[in-house]
C-alpha positions in Angstrom: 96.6 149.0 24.4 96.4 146.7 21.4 92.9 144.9 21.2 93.8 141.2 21.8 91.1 139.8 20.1 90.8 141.4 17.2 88.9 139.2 15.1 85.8 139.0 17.4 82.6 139.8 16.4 78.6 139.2 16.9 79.0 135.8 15.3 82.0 134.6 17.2 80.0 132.6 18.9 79.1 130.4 16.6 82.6 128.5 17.8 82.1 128.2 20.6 78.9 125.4 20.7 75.4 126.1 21.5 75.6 126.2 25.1 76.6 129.9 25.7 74.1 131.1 23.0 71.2 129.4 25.6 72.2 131.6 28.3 69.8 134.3 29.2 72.1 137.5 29.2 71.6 141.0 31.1 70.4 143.2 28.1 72.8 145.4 29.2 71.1 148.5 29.8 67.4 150.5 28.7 65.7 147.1 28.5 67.6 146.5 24.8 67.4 142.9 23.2 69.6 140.6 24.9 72.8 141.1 22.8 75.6 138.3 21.7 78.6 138.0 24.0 81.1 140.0 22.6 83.7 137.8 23.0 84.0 133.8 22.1 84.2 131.9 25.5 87.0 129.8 25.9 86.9 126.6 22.8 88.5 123.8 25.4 89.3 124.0 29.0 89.9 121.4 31.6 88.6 120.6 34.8 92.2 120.6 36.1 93.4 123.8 37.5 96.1 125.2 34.7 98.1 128.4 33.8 96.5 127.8 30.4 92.7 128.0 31.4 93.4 131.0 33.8 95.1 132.8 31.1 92.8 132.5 28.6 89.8 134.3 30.9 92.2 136.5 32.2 93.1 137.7 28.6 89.6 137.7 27.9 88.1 139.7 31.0 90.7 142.3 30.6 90.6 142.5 27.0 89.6 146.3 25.2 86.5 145.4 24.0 85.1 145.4 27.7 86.3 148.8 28.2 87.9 148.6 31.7 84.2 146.7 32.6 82.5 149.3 33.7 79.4 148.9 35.5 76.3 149.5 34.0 77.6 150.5 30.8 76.9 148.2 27.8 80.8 147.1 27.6 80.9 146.1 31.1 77.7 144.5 31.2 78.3 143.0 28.3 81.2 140.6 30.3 78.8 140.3 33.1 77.4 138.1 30.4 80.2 136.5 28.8 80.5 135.4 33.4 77.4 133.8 33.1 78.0 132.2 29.6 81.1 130.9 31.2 79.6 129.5 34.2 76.9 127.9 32.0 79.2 126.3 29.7 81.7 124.3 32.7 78.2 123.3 34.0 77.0 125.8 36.9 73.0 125.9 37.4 71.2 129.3 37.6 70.8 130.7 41.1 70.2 134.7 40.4 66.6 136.2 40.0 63.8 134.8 38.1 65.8 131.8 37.2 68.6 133.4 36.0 72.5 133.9 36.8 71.7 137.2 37.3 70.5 140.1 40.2 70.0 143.1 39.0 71.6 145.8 41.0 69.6 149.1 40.7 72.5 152.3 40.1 73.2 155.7 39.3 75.9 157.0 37.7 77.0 160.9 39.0 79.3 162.8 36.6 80.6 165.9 37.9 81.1 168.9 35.0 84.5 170.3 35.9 84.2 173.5 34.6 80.9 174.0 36.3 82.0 172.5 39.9 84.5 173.7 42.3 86.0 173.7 46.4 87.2 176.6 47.1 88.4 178.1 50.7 88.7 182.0 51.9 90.1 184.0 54.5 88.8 186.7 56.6 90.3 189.3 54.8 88.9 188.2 51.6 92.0 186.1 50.3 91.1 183.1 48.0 92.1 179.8 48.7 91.5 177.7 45.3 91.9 174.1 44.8 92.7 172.7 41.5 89.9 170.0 40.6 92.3 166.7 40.3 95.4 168.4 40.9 94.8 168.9 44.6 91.5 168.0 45.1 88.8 165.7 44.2 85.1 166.3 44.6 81.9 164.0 44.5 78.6 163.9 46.3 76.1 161.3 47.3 73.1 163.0 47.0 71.3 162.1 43.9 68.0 164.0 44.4 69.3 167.3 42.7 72.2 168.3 39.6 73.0 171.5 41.2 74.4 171.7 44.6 76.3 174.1 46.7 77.2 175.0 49.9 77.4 178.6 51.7 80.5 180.0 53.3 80.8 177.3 56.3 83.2 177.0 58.7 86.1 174.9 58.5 87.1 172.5 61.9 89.7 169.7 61.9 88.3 166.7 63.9 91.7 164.1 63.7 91.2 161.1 61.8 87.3 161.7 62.1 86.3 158.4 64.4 83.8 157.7 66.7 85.1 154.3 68.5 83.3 153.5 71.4 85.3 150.4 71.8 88.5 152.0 72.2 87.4 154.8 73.7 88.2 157.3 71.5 85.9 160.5 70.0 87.6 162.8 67.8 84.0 165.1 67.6 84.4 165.3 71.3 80.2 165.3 71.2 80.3 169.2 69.8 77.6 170.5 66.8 79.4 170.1 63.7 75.6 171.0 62.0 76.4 173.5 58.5 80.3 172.8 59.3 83.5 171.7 57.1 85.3 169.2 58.8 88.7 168.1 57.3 90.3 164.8 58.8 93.4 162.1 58.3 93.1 158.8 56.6 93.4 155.6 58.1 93.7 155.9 62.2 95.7 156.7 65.3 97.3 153.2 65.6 98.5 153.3 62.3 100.4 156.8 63.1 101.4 155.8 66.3 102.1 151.9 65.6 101.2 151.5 69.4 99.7 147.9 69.2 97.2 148.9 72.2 96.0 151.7 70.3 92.8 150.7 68.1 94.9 147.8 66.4 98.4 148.8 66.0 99.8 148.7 62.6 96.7 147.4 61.2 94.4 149.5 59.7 90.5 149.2 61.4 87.5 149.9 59.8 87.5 153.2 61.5 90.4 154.2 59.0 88.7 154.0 55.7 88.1 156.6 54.0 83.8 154.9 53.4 83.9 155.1 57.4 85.2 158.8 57.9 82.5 160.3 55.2 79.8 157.8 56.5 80.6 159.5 60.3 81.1 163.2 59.0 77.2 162.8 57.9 76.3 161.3 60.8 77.3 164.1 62.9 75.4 166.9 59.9 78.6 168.2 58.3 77.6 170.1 55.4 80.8 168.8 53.8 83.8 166.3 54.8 87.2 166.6 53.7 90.4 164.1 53.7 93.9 164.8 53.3 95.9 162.1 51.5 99.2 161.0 52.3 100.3 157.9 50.4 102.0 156.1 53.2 98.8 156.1 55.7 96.1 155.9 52.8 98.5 153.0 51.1 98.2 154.4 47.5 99.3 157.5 46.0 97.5 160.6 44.5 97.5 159.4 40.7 94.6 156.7 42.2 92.5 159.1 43.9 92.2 161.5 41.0 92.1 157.9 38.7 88.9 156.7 40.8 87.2 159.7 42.2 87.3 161.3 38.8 85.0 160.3 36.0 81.4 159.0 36.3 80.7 157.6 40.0 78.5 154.8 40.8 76.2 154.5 43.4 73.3 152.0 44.8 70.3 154.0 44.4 69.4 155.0 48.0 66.0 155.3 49.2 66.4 159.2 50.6 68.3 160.0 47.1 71.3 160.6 49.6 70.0 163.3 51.8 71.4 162.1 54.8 74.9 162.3 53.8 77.1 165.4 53.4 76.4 168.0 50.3 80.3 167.2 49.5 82.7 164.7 49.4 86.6 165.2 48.9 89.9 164.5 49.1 92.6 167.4 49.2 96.2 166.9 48.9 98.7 167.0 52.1 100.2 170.5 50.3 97.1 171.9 50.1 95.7 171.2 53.7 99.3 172.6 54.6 98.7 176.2 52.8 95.3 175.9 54.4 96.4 175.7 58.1 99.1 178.0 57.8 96.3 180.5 56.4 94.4 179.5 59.7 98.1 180.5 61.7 98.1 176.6 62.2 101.1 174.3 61.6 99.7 170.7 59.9 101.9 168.7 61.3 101.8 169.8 64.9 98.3 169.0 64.5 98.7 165.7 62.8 100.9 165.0 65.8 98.1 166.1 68.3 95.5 163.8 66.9 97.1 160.7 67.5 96.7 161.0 71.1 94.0 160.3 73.3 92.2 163.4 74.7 92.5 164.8 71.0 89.8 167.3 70.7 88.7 168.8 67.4 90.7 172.8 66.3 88.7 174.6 64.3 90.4 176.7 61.6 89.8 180.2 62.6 89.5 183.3 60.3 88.6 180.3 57.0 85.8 179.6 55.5 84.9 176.8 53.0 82.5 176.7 50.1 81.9 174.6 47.5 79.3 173.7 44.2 78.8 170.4 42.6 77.2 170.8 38.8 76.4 166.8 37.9 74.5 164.7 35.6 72.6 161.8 37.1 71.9 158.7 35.2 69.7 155.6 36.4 71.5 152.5 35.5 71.1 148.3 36.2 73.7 146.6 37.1 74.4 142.6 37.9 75.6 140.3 40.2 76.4 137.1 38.6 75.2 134.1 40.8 75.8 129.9 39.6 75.4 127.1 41.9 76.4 123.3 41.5 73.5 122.2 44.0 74.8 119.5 46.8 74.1 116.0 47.1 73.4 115.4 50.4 72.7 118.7 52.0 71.8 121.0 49.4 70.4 123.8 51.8 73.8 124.4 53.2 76.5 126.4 50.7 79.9 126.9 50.6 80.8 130.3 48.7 83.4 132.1 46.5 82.9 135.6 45.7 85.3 138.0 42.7 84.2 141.6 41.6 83.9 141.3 37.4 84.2 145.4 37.6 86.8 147.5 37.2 87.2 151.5 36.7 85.9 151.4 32.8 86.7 153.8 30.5 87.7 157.3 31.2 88.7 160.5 29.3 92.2 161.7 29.8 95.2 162.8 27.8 96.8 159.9 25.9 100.7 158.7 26.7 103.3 156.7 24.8 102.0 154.3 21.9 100.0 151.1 21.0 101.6 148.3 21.8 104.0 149.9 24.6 103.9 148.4 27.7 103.1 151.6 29.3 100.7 153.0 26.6 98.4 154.8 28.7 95.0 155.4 27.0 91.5 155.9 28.4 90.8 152.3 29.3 91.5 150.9 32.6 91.4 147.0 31.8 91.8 145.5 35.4 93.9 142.4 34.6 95.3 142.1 37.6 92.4 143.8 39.3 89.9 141.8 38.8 90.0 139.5 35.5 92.6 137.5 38.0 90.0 136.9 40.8 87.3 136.2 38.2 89.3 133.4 36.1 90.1 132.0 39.4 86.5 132.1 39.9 85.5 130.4 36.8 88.3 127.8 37.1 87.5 126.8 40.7 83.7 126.2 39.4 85.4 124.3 36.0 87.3 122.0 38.7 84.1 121.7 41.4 81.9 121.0 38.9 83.7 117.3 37.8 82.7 115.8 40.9 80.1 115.2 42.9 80.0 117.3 46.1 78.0 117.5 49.1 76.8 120.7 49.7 76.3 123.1 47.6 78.7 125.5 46.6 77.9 129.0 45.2 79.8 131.6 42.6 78.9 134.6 43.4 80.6 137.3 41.1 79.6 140.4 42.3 79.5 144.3 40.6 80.7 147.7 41.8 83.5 146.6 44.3 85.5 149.7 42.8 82.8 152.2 44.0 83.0 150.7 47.6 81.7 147.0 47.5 78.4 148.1 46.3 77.5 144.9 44.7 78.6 142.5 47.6 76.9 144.7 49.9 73.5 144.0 47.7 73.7 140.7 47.7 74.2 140.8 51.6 71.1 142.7 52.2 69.4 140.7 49.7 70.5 136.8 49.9 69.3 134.7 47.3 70.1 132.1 49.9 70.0 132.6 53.5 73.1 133.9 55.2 73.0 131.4 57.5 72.9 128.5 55.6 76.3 130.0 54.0 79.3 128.1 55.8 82.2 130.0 55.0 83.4 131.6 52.5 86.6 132.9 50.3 87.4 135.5 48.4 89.6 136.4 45.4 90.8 139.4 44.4 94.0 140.8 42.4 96.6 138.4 42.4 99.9 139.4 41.4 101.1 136.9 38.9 105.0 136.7 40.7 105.4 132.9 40.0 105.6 130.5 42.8 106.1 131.4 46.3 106.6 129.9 49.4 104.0 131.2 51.0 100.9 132.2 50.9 99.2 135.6 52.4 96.1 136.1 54.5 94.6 139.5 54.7 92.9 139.7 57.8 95.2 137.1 59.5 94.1 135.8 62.8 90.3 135.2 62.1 88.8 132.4 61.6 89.1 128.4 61.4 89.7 128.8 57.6 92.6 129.9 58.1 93.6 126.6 59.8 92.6 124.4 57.0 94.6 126.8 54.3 97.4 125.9 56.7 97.1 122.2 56.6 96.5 122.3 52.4 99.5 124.3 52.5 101.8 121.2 54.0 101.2 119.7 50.6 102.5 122.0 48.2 105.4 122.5 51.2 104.3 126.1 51.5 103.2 128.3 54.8 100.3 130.7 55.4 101.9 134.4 56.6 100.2 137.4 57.5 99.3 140.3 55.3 102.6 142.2 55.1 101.0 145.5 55.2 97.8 145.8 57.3 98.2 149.5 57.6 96.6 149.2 54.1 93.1 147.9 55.8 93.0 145.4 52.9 90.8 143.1 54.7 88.1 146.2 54.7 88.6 146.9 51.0 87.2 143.8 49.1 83.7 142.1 48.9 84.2 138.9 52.0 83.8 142.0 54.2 80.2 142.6 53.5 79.6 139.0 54.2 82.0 139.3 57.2 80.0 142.0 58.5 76.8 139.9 58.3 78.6 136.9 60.6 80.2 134.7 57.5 83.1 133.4 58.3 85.3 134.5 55.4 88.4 133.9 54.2 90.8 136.6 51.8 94.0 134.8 51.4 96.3 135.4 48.3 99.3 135.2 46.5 102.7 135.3 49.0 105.7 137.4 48.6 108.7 134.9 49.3 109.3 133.7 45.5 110.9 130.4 45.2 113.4 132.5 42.4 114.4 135.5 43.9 113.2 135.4 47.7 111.1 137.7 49.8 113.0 140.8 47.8 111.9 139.6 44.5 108.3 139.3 45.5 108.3 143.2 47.0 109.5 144.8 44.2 107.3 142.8 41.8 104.3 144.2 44.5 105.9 147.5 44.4 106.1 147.7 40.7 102.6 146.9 40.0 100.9 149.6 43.7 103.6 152.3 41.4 102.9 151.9 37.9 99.6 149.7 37.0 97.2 149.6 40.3 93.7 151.7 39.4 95.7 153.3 35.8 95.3 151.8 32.5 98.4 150.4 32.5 96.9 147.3 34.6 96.7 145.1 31.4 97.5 141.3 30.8 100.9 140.1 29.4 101.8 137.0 27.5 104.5 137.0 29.9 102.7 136.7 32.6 104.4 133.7 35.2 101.0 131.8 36.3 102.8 129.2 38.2 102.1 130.9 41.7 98.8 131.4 40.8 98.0 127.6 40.0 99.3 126.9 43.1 96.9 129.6 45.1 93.5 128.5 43.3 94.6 124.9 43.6 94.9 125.9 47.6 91.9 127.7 47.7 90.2 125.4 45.7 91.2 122.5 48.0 90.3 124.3 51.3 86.2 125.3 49.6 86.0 121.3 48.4 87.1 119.9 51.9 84.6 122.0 53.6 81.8 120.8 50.9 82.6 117.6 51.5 82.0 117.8 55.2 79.5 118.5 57.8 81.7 121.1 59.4 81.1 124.9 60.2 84.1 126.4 60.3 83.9 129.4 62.7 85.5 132.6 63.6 87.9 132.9 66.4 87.1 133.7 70.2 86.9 137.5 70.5 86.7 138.2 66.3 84.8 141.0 65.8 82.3 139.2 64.1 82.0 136.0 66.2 78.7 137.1 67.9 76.8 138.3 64.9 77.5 134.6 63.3 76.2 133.4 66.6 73.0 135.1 66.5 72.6 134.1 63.0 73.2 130.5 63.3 71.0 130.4 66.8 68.0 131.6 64.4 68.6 128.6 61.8 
């Protein structure tokens, strides 16, 4: 990766006018003097939307001297700051702690030693089953009250896709005693393998198929450990991003119990090596795979094989920041439109070096997020740039949130702790990794069939003569992987709509193989960097859209809401009846 801004330093900002060097910063981490930003914020934008302006922050977010913006580390908080210089400068108002663009979100980074931490699996007759730490499996653990942690001999029960769904009737612990137990399940859920649309939700992934879900439910039920097999097509990515973002130093929110009520291990095995462990077992995986799509599945332990396991691990307190501007209403300044982007990304990581600087696909240890999420993050800061030239309203809130790679951790702060009340949020949108493919006649929502929102993208659309289509591959359970879901969750009507698929040059075929390209080569590896050649066209067109759709509803008295039957329609309810 060459360093795109090499001329950077500490007084860089001298350019850039006096405005960014007012701006309180984080202090990155260990209560150190507030630093300078470490790159120069843009010397003239404009308050139109342009490829220009996006292209500049993009270039900016993802470039190396961030190192892959890693939370809590110096580099990555250091562009939490160069956010809220940005914000500042196209004339956002403070609306973190203390006065400040910022809430500090308390962490802990776990590092695993390798050589020191293991899975392992054994037969009755004393055979070894290893696993290969990133070659077939990957190991973590929640708890962060102790460095040293293990696991006696335990046994070892497949339990399905490892859901509890009262809703559609379906148990796959069958209400057995899974205390001091191994359970190993599937990703995603039974719908998904049997693409019955009366089954959970069809194609479309639920919530009950991610992989936060499944380890959240093997501690409820006091596994001692939880175990998923990956398969690319049901998990939606392939190996090369588990071992990418499982690997390496894991962030956390501090929790209150330091973790204790969740498993002593986490992992991930490959589909080969669940394979040579059933057949040790006298167990065929796929039969069983087949089995647990079907109702009435009830969970087969692995007879004859134990599982044991140790976790050697450094733990290291950390702060971390939401970024948080407002541009405060003029007539009902209590009521808030919001857009939310994660700034993070997986940082830097150790790893064996491939190709050369300046090749496209020079891999090195830094994993720059362009795409994911200097894109959502620009858009951010340009959709503020643009709301920020007229008078509006309500309020409308930026809310750039940390630690979406480690499960939404940052979102999910800020929901349990609002600097403004939930229910004075109207609606939301979201924005997060947008494929620069050039213009498209469409325009994709994630989570499609919703909400109201959805509605008024539709009617902006008609302008640019452009349609809103579903997400082409809910199986993926996008709309349960980005931060609108913690708001979601919490009754705000949110909307996750991105770039389409259907290219103006090329059709719906050009668009899939520019999506496949980037899933294959560039999602969650270092090769996710930006590119002069970069087509920004499409992505004018999208922030213009989404842009559009926050203004009209800031400009309004209207609350847009979810749909009849949404599984969120009733917590919104309750919310708003306790205005």
């Amino acid at each position: 990766m060459k360093q795109l801004f090499l001329a950077a330093s500490l007084f860089a900002l001298a350019a850039c006018g006096q405005q960014a060097a007012e701006v309180e910063t984080t202090g990155a981490v260990d209560n150190a003097p507030a630093p300078d930003l470490l790159l120069p914020l843009p010397e003239s934008t404009v308050a139109d939307i342009t490829a220009e302006d996006l292209a500049v922050r993009i270039k900016t977010l993802a470039d190396d001297t961030f190192e892959g913006r890693g939370p809590g580390t110096p580099t990555g908080e250091a562009a939490a700051d160069w956010i809220a210089a940005e914000m500042a400068r196209v004339g956002l108002e403070p609306a973190g702690e203390n006065g400040s663009f910022f809430q500090e979100v308390k962490m802990v980074n776990q590092t695993i030693d390798p050589e020191k931490s293991y899975l392992s699996f054994s037969t009755d007759d004393g055979t070894e089953i290893p696993t290969t730490l990133k070659k077939d499996s990957v190991i973590w653990t929640k708890r962060q009250n102790a460095t040293e942690l293990s696991f006696d001999p335990s046994d070892v029960v497949f339990v399905g896709y490892g859901s509890v769904a009262p809703e559609y009737d379906w148990d796959d612990y069958d209400g057995q005693d899974f205390t001091g137990k191994t359970v190993v399940m599937l990703v995603n859920d039974p719908g998904f393998a049997t693409q019955d649309p009366a089954l959970f939700k069809g194609k479309a992934m639920t919530y009950y198929g991610r992989w936060t879900y499944k380890f959240e439910e093997a501690a409820r039920q006091n596994a001692t450990a939880a175990i998923i097999v990956h398969e690319t097509a049901p998990a939606a990515y392939g190996w090369d991003v588990v071992e990418n973002s499982w690997s390496g130093a894991q962030s956390d929110l501090v929790r209150t119990d330091g973790g204790a009520d969740r498993t002593t291990m986490e992992a991930w095995i490959t589909r080969d090596k669940a394979e040579e462990l059933f057949r040790a077992a006298g167990l065929d995986f796929q039969t069983l795979k087949d089995a647990a799509k079907e109702r009435g599945f009830k969970p087969v332990p692995l007879t004859g094989i134990k599982a044991q396991g140790g976790i050697t691990q450094s733990i290291e307190p950390l702060a971390s920041h939401n970024v948080i501007g407002v541009l405060p209403g003029k007539t009902t300044p209590d009521e808030y439109v919001l857009y939310t982007a994660h700034w993070d990304h997986l940082g830097k990581k150790s790893g064996e070096k491939t190709g050369a600087p300046g090749e496209d696909f020079y891999q090195d240890q830094i994993f720059n997020g362009a795409v994911d999420n200097a894109t959502g993050s620009a858009a951010l800061l340009e959709i503020a740039e643009a709301m920020a030239s007229q008078p509006v309203d309500r309020s409308v809130l930026f809310l750039s949130v940390t630690l979406e790679e480690s499960g939404l951790l940052g979102s999910e702060y800020f929901a349990q702790h609002p600097t403004v009340p939930l229910n004075k949020i109207v609606a939301g949108i979201n924005m997060d990794g947008s494929l620069p493919v050039g213009r498209t006649h469409d325009m994709v929502v994630v989570g499609y069939g919703a909400s109201e929102l959805e509605d008024m993208l539709t009617e902006y659309l008609t302008t640019q003569d452009r349609v809103v289509k579903p997400d082409p591959k809910p199986e993926a359970g996008s709309f349960y992987r980005s931060d609108h879901v913690s708001l979601a969750k919490r009754g705000v009507p949110m909307l996750y709509a991105d770039g389409g698929e259907d290219k103006l040059d090329g059709g719906i075929a050009a668009g899939k193989a520019i999506a496949q390209a980037y899933n294959e080569q560039r999602y969650h590896k270092p090769m996710d960097e930006y590119s002069d050649d970069w087509d920004l066209s499409g992505n004018v067109e999208d922030v213009t859209a989404l842009f559009e759709v926050g203004k009209s509803i800031a400009q309004s008295d209207a609350w847009p809401t979810w749909y009849p039957g949404n599984e969120f329609e009733a917590i919104r309810k309750a919310s708003l009846d306790g205005k």
